[in-house]
C-alpha positions as CSV (number, residue, x, y, z in Angstrom):
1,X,-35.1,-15.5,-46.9
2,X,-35.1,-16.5,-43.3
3,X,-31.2,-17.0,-43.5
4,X,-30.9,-13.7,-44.1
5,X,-33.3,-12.6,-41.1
6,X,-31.5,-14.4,-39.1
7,X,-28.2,-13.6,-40.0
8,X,-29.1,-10.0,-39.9
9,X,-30.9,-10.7,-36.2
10,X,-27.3,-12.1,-34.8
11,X,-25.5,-9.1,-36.5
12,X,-27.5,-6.6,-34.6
13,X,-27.3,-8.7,-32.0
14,X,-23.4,-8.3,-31.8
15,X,-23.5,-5.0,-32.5
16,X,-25.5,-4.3,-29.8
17,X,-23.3,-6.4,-27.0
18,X,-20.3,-4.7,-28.8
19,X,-21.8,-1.1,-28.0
20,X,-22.8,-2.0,-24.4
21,X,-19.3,-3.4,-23.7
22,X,-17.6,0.0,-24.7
23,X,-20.1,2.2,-22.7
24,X,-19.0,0.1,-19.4
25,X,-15.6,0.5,-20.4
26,X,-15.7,4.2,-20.8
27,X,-18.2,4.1,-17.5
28,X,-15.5,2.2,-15.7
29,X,-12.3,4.6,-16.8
30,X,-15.1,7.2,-15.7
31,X,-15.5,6.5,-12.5
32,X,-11.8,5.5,-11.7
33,X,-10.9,8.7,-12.9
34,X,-13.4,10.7,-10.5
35,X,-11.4,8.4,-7.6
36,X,-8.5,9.5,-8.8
37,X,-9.3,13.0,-8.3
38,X,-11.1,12.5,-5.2
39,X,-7.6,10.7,-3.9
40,X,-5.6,13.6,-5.1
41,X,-8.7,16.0,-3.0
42,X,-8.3,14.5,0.0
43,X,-4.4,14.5,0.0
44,X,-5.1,18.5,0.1
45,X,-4.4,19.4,-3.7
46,X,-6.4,22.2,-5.4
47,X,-8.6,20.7,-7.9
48,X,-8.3,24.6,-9.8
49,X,-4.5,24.1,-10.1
50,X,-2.8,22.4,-12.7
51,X,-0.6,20.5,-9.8
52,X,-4.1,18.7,-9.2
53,X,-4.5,17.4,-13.5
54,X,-0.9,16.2,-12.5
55,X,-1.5,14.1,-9.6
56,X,-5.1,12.8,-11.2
57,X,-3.3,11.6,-14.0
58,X,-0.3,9.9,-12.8
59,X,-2.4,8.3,-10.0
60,X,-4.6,6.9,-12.7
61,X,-1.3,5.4,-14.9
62,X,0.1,4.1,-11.6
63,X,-3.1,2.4,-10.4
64,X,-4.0,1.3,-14.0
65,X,0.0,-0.4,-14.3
66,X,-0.1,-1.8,-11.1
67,X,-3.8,-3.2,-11.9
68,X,-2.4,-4.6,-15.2
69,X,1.1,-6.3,-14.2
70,X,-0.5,-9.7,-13.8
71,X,-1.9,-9.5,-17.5
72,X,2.1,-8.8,-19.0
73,X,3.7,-11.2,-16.6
């Protein structure tokens, strides 16, 4: 009986560290994503036109490839 308490205590256990990793991952693209568009602000783009989704977006993939080249070298 206690295997089983403890095996269920070290599932939930995982499964919480497992949910807490994926809400600072989507935290982190979060908040790199409202830089992005503050960057793309501050250059003098209208965040109402659809120039503005452009420039967020392709900022993010640049900064996100150029942050990741180490990893596939």
């Amino acid at each position: 009986m206690s295997r089983i308490i403890l095996i269920c205590s070290f599932a939930a256990t995982l499964a919480a560290a497992a949910t807490q990793s994926a809400d600072a991952a989507e935290s982190a693209q979060k908040s790199a994503w409202v830089q992005d568009s503050l960057a793309c602000a501050d250059v003098g783009i209208d965040p109402g036109s659809p120039v503005f989704g452009q420039c967020v977006a392709e900022l993010d993939h640049s900064l996100w490839a150029a942050q990741n080249q180490n990893l596939a070298n």
